[in-house]
N, CA, C and O atoms as a DFTB+ gen file, in Angstrom:
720 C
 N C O
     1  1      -1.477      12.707     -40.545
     2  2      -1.344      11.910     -39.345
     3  2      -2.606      11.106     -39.112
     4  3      -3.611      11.558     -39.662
     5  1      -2.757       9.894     -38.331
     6  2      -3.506       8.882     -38.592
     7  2      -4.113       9.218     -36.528
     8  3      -3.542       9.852     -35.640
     9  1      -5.216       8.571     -36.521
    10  2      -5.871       8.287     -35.343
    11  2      -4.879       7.630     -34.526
    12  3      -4.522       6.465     -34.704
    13  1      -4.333       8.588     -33.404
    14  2      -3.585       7.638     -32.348
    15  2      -4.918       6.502     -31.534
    16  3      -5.971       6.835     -30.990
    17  1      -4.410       5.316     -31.713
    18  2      -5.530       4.363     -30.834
    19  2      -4.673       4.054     -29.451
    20  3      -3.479       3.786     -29.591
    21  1      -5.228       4.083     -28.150
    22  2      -4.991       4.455     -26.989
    23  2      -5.755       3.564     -26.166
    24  3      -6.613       2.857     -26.694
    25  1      -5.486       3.506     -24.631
    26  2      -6.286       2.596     -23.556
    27  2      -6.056       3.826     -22.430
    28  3      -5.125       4.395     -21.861
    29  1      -7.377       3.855     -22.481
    30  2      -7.580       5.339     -21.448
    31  2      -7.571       4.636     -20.051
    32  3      -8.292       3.675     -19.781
    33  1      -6.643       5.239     -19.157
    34  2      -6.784       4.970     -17.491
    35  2      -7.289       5.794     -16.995
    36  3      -7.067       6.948     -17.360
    37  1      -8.256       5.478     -15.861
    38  2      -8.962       6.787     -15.216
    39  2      -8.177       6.223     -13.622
    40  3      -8.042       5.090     -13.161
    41  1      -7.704       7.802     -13.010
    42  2      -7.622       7.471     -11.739
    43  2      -7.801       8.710     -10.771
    44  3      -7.735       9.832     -11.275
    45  1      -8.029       8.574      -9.388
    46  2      -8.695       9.920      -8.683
    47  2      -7.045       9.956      -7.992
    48  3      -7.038      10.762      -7.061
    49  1      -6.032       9.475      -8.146
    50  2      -4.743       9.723      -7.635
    51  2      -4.186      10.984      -8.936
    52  3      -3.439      11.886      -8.557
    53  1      -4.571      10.932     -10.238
    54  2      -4.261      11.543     -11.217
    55  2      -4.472      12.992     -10.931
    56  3      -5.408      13.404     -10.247
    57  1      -3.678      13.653     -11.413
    58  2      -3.732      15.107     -11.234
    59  2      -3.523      15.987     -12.594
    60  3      -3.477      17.217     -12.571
    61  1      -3.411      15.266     -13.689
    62  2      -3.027      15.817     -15.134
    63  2      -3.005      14.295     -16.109
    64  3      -2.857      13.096     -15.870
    65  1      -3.227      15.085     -17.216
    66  2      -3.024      13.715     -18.284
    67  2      -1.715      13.514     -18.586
    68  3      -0.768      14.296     -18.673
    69  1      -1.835      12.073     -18.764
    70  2       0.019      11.538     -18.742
    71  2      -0.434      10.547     -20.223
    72  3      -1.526       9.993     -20.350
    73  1       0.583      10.507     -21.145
    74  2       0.841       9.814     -22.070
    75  2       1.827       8.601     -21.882
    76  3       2.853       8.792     -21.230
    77  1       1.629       7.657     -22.293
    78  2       3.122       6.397     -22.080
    79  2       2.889       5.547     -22.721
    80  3       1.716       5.238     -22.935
    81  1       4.079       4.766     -23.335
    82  2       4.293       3.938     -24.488
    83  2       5.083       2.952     -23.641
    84  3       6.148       3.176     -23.065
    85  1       4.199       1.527     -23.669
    86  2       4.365       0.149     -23.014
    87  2       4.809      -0.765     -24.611
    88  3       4.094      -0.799     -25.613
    89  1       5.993      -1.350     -24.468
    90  2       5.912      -2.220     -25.054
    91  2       6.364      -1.684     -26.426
    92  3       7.131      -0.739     -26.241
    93  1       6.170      -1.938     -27.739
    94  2       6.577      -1.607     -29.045
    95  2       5.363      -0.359     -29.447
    96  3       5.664       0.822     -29.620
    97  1       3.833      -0.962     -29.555
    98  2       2.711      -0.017     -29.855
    99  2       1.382      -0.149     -29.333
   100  3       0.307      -0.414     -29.872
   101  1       1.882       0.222     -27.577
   102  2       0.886       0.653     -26.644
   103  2       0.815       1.745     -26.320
   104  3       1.805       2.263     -25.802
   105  1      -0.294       2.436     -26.494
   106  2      -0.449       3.705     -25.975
   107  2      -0.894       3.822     -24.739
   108  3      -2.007       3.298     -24.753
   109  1      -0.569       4.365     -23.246
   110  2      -1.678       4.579     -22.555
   111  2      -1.426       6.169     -22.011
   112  3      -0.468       6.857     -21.657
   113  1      -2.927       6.317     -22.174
   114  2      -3.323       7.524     -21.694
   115  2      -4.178       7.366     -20.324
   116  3      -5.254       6.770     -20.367
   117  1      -3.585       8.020     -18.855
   118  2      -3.741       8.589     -18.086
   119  2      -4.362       9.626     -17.733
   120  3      -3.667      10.641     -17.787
   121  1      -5.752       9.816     -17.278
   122  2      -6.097      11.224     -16.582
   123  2      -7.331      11.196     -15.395
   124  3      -8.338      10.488     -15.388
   125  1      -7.028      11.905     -14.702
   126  2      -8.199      12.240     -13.680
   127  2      -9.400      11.953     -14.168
   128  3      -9.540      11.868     -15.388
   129  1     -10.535      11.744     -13.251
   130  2     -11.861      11.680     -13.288
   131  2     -12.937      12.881     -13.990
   132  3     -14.038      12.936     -14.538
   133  1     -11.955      13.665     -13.623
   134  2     -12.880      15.367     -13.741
   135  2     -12.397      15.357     -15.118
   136  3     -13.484      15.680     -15.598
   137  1     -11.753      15.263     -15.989
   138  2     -11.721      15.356     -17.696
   139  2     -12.129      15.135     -18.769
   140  3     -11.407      14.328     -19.355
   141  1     -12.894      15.440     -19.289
   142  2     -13.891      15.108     -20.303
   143  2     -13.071      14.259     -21.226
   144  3     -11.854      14.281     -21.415
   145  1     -14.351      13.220     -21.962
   146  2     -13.045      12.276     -22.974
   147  2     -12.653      13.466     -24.325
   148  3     -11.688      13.665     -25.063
   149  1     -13.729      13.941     -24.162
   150  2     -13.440      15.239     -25.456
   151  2     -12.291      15.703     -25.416
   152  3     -11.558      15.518     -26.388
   153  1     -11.722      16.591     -24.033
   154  2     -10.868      17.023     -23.939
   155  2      -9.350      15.849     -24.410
   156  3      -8.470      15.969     -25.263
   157  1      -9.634      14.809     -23.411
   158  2      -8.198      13.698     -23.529
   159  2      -8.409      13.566     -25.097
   160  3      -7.452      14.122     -25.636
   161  1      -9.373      12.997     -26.139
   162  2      -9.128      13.091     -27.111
   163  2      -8.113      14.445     -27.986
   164  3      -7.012      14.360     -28.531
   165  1      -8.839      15.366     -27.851
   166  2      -7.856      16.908     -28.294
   167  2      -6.499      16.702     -27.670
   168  3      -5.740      16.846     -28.628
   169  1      -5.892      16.490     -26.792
   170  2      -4.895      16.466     -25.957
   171  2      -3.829      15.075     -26.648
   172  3      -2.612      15.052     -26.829
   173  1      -4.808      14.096     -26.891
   174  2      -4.005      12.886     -26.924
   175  2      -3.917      13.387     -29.025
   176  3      -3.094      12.845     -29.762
   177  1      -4.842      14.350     -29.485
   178  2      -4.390      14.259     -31.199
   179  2      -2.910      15.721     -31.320
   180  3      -1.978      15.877     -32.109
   181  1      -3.300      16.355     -30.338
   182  2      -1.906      17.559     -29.814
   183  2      -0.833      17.094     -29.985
   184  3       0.022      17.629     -30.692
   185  1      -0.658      15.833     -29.265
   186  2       0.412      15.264     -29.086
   187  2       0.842      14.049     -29.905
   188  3       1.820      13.323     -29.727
   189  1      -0.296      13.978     -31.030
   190  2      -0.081      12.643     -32.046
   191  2       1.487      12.588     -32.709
   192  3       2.059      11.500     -32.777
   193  1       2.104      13.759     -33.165
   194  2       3.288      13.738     -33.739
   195  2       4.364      12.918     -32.786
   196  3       4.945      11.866     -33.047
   197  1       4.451      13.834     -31.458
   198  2       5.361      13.438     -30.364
   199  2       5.069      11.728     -30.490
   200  3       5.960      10.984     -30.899
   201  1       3.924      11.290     -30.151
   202  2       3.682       9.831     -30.079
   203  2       3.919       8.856     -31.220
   204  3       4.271       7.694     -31.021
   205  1       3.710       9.376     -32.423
   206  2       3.666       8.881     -33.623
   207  2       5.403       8.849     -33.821
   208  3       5.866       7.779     -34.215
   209  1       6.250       9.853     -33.590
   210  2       7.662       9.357     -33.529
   211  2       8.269       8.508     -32.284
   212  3       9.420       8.105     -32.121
   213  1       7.472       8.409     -31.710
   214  2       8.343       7.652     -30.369
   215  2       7.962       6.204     -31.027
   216  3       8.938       5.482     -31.231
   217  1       6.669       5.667     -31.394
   218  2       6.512       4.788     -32.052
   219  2       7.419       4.322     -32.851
   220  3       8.080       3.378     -32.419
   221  1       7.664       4.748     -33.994
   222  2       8.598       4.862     -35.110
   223  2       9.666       4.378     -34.510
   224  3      10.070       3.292     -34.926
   225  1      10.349       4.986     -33.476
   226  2      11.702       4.720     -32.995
   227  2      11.768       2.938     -32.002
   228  3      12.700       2.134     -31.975
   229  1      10.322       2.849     -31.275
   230  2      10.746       1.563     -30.514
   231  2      10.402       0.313     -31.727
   232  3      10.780      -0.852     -31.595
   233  1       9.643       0.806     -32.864
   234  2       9.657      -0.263     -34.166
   235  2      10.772      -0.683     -34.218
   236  3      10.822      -1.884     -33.954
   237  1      11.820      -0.174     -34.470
   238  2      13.152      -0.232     -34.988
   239  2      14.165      -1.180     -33.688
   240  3      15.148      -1.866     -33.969
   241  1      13.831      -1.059     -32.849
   242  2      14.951      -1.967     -31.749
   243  2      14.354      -2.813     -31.938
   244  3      13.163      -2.887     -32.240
   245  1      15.515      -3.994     -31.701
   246  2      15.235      -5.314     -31.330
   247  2      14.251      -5.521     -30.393
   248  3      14.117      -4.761     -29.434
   249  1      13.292      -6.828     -30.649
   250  2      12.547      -7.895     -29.790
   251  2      13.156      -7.626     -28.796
   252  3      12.514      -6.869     -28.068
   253  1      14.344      -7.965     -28.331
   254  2      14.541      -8.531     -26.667
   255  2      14.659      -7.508     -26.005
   256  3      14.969      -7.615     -24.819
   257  1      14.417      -6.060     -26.666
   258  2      14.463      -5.022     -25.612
   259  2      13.481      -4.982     -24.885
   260  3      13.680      -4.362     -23.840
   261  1      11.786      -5.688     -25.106
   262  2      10.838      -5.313     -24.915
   263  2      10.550      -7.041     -23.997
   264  3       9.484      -7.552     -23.651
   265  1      11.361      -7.332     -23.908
   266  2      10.809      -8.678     -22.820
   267  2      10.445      -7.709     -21.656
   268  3      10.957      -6.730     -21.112
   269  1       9.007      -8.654     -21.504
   270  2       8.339      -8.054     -20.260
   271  2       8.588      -8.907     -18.755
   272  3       8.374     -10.115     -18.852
   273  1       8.954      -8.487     -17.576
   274  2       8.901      -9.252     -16.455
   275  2       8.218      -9.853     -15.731
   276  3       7.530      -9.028     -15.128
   277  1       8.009     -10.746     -15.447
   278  2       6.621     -11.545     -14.345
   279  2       6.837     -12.870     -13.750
   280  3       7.646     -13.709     -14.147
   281  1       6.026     -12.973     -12.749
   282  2       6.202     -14.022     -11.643
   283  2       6.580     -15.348     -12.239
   284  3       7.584     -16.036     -12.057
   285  1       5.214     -15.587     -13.219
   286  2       5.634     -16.597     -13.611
   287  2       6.423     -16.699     -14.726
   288  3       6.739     -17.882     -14.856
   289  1       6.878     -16.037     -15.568
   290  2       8.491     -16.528     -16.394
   291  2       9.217     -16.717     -15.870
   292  3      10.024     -17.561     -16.260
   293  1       9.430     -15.915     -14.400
   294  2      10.576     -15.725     -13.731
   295  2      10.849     -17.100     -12.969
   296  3      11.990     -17.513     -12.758
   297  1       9.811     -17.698     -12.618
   298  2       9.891     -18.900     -11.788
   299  2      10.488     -19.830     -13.118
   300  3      11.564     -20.417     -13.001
   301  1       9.797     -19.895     -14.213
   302  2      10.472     -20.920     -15.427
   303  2      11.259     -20.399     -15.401
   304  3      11.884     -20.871     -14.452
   305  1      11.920     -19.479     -15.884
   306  2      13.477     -19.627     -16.640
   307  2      14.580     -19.118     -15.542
   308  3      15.752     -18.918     -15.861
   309  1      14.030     -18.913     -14.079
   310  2      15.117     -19.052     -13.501
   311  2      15.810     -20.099     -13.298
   312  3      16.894     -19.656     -12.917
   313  1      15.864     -21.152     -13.311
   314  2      16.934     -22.541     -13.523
   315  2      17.339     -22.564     -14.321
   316  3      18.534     -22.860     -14.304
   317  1      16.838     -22.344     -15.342
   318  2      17.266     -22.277     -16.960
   319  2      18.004     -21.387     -16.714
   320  3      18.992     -22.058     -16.417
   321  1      18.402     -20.074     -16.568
   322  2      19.036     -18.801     -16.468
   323  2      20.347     -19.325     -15.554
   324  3      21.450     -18.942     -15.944
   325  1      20.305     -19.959     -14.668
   326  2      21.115     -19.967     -13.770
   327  2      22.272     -20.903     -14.470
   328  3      23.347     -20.449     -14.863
   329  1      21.773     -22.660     -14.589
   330  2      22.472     -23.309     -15.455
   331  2      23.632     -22.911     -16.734
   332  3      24.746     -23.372     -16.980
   333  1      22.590     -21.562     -17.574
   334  2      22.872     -21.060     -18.259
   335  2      24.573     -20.256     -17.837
   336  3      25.631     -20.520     -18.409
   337  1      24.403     -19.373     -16.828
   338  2      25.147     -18.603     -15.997
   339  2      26.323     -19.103     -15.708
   340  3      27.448     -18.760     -16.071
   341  1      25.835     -20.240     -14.780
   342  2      26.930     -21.424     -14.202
   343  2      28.143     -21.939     -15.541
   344  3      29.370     -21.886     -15.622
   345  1      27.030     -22.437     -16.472
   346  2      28.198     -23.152     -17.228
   347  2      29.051     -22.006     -18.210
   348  3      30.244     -22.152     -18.476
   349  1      28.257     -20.892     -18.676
   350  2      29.304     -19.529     -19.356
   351  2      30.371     -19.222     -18.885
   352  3      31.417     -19.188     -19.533
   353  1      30.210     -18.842     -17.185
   354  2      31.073     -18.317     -16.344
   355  2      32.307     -19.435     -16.449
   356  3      33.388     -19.329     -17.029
   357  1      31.829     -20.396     -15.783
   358  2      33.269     -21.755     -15.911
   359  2      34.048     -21.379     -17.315
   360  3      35.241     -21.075     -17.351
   361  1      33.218     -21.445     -18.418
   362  2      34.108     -21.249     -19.761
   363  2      34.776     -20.038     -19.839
   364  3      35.902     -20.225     -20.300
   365  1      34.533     -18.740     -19.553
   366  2      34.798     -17.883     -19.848
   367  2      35.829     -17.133     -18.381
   368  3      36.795     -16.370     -18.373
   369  1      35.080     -17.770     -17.337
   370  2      36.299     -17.509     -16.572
   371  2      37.892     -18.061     -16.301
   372  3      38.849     -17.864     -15.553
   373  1      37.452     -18.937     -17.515
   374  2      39.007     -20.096     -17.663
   375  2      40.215     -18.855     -17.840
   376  3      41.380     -18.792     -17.448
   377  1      39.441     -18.018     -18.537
   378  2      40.761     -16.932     -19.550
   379  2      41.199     -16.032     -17.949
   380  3      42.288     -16.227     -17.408
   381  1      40.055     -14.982     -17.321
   382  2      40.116     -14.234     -16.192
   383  2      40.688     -15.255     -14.695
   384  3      41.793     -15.184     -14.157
   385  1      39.917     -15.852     -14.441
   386  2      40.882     -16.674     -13.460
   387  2      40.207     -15.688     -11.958
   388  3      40.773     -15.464     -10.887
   389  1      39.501     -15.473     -12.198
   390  2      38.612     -14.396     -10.933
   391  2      37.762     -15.380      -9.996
   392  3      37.048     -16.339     -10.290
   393  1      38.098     -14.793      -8.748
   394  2      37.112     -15.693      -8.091
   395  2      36.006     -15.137      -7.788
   396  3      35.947     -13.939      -8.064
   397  1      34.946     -15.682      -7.228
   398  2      33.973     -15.179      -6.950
   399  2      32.990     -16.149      -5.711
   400  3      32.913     -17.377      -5.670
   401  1      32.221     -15.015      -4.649
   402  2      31.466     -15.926      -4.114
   403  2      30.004     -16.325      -4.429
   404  3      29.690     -17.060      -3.492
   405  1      28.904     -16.211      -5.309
   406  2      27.935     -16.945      -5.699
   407  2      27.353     -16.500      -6.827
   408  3      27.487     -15.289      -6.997
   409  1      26.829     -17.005      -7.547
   410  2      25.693     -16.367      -8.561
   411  2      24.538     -16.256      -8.180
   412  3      24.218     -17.056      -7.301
   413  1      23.686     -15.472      -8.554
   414  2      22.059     -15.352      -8.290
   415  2      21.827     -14.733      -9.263
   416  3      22.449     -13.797      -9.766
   417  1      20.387     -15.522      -9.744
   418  2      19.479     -14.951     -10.756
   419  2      18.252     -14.322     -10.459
   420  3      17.408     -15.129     -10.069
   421  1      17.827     -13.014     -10.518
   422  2      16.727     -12.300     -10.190
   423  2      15.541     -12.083     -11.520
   424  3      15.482     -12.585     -12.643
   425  1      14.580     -10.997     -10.722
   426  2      13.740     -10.659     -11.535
   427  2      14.095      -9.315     -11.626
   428  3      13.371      -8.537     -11.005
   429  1      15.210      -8.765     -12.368
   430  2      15.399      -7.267     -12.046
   431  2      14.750      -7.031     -13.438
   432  3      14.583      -7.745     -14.426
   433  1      14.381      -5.448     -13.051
   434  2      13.808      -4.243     -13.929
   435  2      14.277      -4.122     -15.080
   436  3      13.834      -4.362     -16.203
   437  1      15.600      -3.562     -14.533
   438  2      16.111      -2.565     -15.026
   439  2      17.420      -2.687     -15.522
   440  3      18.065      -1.848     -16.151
   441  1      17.890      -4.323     -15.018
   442  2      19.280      -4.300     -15.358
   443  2      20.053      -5.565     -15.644
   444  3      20.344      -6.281     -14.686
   445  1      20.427      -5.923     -16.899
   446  2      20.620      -7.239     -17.114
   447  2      21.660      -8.146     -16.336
   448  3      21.837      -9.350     -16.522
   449  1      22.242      -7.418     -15.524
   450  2      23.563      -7.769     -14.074
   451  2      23.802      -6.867     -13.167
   452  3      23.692      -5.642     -13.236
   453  1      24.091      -7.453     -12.423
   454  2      25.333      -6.750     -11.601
   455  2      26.252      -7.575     -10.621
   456  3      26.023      -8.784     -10.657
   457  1      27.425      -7.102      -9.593
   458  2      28.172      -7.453      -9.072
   459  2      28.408      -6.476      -8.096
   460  3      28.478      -5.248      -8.156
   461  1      28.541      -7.472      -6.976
   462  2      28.489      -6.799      -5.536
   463  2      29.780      -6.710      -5.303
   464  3      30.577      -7.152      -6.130
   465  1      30.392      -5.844      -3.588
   466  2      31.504      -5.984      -3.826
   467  2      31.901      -7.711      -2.833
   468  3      32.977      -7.906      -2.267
   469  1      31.425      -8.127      -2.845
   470  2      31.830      -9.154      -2.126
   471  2      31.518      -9.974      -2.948
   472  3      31.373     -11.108      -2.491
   473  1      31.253      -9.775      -4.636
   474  2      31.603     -11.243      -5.108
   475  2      30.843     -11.656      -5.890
   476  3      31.098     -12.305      -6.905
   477  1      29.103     -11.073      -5.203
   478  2      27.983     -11.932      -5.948
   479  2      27.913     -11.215      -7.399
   480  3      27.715     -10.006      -7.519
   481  1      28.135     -12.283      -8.708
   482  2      27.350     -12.023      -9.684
   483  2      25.479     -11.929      -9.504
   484  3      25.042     -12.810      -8.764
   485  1      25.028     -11.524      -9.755
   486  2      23.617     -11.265     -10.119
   487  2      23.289     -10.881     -11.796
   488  3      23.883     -10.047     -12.480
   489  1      22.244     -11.699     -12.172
   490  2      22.018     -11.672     -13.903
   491  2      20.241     -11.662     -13.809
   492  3      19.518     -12.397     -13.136
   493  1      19.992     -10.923     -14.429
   494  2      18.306     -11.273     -14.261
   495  2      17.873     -12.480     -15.287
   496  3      18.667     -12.773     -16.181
   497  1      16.980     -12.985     -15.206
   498  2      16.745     -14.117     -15.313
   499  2      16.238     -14.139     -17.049
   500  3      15.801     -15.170     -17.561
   501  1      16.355     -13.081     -17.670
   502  2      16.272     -12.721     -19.039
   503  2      17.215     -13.205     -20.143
   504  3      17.118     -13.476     -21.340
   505  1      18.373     -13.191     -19.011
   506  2      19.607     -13.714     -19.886
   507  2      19.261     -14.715     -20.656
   508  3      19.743     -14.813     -21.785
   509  1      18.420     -15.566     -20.197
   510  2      17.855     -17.282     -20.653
   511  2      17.168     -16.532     -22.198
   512  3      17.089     -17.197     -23.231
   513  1      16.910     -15.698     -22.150
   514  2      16.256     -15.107     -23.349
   515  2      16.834     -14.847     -24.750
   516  3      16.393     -15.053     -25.881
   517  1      17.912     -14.352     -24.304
   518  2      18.587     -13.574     -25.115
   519  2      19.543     -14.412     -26.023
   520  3      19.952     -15.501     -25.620
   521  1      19.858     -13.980     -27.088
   522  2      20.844     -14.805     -28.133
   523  2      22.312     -14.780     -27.467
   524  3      22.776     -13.733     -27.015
   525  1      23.008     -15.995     -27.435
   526  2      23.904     -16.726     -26.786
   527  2      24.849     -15.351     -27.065
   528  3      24.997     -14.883     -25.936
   529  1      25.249     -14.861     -27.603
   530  2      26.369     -14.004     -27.730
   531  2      26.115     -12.325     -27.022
   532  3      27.023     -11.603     -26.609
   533  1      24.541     -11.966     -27.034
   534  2      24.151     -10.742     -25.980
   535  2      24.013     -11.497     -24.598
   536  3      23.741     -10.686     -23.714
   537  1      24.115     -12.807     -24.128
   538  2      24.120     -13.295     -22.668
   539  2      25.824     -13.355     -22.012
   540  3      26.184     -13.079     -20.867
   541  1      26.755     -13.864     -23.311
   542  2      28.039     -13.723     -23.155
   543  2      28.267     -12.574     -22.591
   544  3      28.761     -12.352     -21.486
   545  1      27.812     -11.697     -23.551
   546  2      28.614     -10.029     -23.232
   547  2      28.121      -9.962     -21.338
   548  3      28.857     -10.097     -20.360
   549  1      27.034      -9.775     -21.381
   550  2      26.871     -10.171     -20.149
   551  2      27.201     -10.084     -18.952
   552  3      27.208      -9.285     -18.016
   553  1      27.576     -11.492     -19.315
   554  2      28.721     -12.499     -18.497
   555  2      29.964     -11.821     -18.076
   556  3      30.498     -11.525     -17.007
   557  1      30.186     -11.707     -19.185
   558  2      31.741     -11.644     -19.011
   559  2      31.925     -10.299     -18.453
   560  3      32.721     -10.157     -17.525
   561  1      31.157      -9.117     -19.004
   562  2      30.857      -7.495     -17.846
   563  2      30.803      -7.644     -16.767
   564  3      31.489      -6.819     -16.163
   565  1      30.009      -8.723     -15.805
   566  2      30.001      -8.814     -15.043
   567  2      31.201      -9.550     -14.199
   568  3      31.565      -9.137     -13.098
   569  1      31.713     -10.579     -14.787
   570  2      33.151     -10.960     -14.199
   571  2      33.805      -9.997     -14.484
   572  3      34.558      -9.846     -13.522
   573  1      34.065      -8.998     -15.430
   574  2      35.288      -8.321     -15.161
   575  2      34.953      -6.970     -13.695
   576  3      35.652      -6.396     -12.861
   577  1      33.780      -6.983     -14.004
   578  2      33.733      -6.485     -12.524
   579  2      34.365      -6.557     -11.081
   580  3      34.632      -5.687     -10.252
   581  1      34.538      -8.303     -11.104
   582  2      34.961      -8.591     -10.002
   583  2      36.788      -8.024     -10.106
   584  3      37.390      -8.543      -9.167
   585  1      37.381      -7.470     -10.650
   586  2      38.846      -6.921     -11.050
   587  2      38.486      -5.669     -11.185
   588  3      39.101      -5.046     -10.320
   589  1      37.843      -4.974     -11.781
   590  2      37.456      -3.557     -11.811
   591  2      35.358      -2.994     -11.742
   592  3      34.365      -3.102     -12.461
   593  1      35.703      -2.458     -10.488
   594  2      34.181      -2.038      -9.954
   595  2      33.924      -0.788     -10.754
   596  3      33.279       0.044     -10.116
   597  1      34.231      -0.451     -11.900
   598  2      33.995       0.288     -12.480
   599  2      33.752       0.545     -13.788
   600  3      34.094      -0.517     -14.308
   601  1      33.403       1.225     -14.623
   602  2      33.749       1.345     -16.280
   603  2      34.999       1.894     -17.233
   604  3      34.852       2.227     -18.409
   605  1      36.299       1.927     -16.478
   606  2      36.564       2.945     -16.707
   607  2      38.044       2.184     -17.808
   608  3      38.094       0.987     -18.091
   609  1      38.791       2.926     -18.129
   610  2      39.924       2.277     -19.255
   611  2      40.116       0.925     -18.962
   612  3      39.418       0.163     -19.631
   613  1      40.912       0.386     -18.099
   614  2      41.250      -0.986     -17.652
   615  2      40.180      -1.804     -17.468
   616  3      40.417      -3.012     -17.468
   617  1      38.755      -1.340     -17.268
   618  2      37.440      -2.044     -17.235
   619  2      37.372      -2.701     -18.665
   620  3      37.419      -3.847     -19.111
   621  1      37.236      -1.380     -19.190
   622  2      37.083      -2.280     -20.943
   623  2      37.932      -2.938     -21.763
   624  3      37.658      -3.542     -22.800
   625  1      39.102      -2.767     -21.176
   626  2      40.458      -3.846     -21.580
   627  2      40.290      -5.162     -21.256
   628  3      40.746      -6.161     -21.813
   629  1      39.545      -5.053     -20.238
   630  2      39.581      -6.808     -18.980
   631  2      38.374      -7.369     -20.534
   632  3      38.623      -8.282     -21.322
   633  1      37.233      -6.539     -20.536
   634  2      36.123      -6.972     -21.187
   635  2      36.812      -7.676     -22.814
   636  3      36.639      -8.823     -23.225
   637  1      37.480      -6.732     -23.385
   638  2      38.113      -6.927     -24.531
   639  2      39.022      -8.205     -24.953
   640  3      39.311      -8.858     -25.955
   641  1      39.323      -8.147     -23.394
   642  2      40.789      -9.051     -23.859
   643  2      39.805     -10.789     -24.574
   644  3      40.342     -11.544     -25.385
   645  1      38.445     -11.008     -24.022
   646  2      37.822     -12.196     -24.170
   647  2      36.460     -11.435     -25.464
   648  3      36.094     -12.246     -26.314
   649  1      35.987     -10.383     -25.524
   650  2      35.047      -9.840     -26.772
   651  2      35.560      -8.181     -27.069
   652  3      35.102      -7.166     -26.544
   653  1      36.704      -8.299     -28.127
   654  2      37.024      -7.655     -28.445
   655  2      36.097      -5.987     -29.861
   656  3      36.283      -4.867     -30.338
   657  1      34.880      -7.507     -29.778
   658  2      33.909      -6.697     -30.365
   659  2      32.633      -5.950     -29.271
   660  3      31.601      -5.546     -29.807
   661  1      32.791      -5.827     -27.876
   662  2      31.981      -5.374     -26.986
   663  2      31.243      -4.287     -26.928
   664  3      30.244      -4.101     -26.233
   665  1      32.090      -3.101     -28.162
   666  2      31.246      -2.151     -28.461
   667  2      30.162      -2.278     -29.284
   668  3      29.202      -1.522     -29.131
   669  1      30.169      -3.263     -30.280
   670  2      28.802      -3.653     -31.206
   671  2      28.089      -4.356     -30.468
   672  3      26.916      -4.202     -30.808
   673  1      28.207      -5.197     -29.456
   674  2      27.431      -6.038     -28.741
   675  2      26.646      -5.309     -27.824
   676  3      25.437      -5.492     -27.683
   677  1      27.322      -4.480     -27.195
   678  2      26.735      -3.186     -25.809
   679  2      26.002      -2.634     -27.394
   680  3      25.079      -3.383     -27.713
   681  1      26.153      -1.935     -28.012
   682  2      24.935      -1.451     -28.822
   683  2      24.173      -1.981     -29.160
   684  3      23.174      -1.272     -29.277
   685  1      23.950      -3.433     -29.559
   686  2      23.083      -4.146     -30.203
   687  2      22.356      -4.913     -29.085
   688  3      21.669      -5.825     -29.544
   689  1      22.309      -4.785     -27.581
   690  2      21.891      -4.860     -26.630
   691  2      21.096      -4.320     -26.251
   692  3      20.045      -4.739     -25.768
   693  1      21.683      -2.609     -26.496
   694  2      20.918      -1.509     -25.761
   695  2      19.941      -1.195     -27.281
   696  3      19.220      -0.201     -27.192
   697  1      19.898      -1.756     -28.263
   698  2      18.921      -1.421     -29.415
   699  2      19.607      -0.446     -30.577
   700  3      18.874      -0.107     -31.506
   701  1      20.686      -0.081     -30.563
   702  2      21.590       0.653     -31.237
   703  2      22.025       0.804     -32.229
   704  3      22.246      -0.389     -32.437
   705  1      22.437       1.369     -33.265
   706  2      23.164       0.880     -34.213
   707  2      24.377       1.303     -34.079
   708  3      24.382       2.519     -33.888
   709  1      25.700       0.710     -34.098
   710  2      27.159       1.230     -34.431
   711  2      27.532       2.117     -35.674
   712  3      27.150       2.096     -36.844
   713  1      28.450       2.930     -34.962
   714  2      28.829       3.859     -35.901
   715  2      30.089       2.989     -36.525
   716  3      30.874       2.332     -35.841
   717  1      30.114       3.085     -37.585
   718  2      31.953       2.472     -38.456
   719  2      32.782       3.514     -38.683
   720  3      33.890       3.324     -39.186
């Protein structure tokens, strides 16, 4: 096993050392004031295996899992995102025929859509990012929402009837590989 290289945080809110992996191959290590670096060193080579495979594993997903969020992308490619949104939906809602009352594009975390029950699509503003066919899938999850608020059999029929391949796409989204 090789030298884990790391960016040590010191904080007096800290109460134990914390390990975390930002991004593809960032390490950061977390610990209180009172801890010797001796010690976080021993602690952070303890745990080199654990870290050294988590590595290994975010190598392997796609780029666009690791888009990072911030003020200012978000201000660029929200028009871009939206446009984007606007003109998919028209095409793709030709087939569904769903109405809806607005779109909005955010800076979310955690979640590449959602749908309220009154209507609003919401897409985070990433979509602008992503290769035209993982923004589709999308899309179109989120309109079938507006017919089913849920995931459940008839959810993924609505999805199907327009990407009948939605299970390779939802995997190759979430970083996945499909089983055949």
């Amino acid at each position: 096993m090789s030298e884990i290289s790391y960016t040590l945080r010191r904080s007096t809110r800290s109460r134990s050392i914390r390990i975390s992996i930002h991004g593809r191959d960032e390490v950061i290590v977390s610990a209180p004031h009172s801890v010797s670096e001796i010690f976080i060193q021993r602690f952070v080579a303890s745990k080199s295996a654990w870290i050294e495979a988590k590595l290994g594993k975010l190598k392997k997903l796609p780029e666009h899992v690791f888009i990072k969020s911030n003020v200012k992308d978000f201000k660029f490619y929200k028009e871009v995102a939206l446009r984007l949104a606007e003109r998919r939906i028209a095409h793709l809602n030709m087939h569904y025929g769903f109405s809806f009352k607005k779109i909005s594009i955010r800076n979310q975390k955690s979640r590449w859509g959602s749908c309220s029950r009154t209507g609003t699509l919401s897409f985070s503003y990433k979509i602008a990012l992503l290769p035209p066919h993982l923004a589709d899938y999308i899309i179109v999850h989120e309109l079938c929402h507006l017919k089913e608020m849920n995931h459940s059999n008839k959810f993924w029929a609505l999805v199907a009837e327009t990407l009948p391949e939605y299970k390779s796409l939802r995997a190759e989204l979430n970083g996945k590989k499909t089983r055949q």
